[in-house]
C-alpha positions in Angstrom: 23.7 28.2 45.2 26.1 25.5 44.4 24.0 22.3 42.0 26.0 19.6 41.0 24.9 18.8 37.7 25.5 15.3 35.7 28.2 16.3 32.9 25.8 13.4 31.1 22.8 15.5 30.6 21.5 19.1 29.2 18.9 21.1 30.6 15.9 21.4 28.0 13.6 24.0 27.7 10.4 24.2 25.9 6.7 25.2 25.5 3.7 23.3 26.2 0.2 24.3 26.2 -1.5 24.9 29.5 -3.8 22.6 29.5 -0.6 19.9 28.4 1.3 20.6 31.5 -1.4 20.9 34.3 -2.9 17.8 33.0 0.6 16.1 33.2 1.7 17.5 36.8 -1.3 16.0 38.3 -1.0 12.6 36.4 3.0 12.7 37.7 1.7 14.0 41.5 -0.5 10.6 41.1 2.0 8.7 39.8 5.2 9.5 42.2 7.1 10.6 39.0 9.1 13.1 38.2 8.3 14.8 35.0 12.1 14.2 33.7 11.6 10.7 34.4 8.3 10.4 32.2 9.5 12.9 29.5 12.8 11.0 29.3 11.5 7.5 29.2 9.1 8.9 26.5 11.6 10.4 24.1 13.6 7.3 24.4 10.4 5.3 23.3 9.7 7.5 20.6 13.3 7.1 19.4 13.3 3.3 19.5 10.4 3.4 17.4 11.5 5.5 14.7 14.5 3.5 14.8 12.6 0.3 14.2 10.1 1.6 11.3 13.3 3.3 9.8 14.7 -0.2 9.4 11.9 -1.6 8.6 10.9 0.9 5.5 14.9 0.3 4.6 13.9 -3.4 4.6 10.7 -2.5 2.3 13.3 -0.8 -0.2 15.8 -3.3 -0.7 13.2 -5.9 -1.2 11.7 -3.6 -3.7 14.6 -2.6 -5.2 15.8 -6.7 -5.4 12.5 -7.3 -7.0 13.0 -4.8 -9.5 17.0 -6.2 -10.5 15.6 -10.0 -10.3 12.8 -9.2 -12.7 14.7 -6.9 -14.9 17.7 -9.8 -15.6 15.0 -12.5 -15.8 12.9 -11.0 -18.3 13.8 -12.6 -21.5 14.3 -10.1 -24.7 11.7 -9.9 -26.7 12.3 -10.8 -30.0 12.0 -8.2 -33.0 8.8 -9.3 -35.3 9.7 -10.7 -38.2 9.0 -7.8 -41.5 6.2 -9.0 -44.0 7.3 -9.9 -47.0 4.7 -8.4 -49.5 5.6 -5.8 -52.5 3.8 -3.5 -50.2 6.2 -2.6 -47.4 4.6 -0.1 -44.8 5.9 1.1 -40.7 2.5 2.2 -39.8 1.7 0.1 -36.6 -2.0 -0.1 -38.0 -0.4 -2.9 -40.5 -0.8 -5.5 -37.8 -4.7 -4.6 -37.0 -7.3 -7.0 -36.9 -10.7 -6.1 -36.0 -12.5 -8.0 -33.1 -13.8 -11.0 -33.6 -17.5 -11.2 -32.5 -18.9 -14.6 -31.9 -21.9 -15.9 -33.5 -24.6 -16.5 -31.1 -28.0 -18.1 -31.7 -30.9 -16.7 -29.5 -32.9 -19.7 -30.5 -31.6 -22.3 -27.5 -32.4 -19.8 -24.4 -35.0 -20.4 -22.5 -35.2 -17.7 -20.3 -38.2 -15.6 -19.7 -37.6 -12.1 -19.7 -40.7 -11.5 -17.8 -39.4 -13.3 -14.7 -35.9 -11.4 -14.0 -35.5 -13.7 -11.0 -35.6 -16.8 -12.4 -38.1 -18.8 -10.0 -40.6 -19.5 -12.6 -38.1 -21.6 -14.3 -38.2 -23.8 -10.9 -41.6 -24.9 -11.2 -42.1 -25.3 -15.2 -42.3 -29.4 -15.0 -45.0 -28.9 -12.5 -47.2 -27.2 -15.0 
């Protein structure tokens, strides 16, 4: 048997599932495809898309990464706190604590009743 063969190309074998290949010879009978055709045309897709989200996620990182330099070299340096002057000289960081301030709140000016959580009662008081 002499088969002239494209020196372009490179016989591929592999293994499918059953189910995989019946399925796919009747879709290519219906179609008037070969399966080389369809399995080429869909490696090539698959390859184009890789290609593209590869440059894209390369895109990603360098914008990341440009982020990163321009905030780094724009951040101003922070300058060193100036050291108490007191006879008591401490480098505890709990010198500089202050406790929360809470604020002073009358309950006096409210005039919410707490027996009415929704608040409708409060529509119709001028009516009384």
């Amino acid at each position: 048997m002499n088969v002239m063969t494209n020196p372009n190309s490179t016989s591929i074998n592999f293994y499918c599932p059953n189910h995989l290949k019946t399925n796919f010879d009747e879709l290519v009978k219906f179609k008037r495809v070969s399966r080389t055709s369809i399995i080429n045309s869909l490696i090539e897709k698959w390859m184009r898309d890789e290609f593209q989200q590869m440059k894209e996620d390369d895109e990603l990182n360098r914008m990341i990464r440009e982020i990163k330099l321009r905030n780094h070299k724009n951040t101003p340096a922070q300058p060193s706190k100036p050291k108490k002057s007191s006879w008591f000289s401490s480098t505890s960081i709990d010198d500089d604590y202050e406790p929360p301030m809470f604020p002073n709140v009358s309950d006096t000016y409210h005039t919410d009743d707490w027996n009415d959580p929704s608040g409708v009662n409060r529509l119709f008081e001028d009516l009384k």
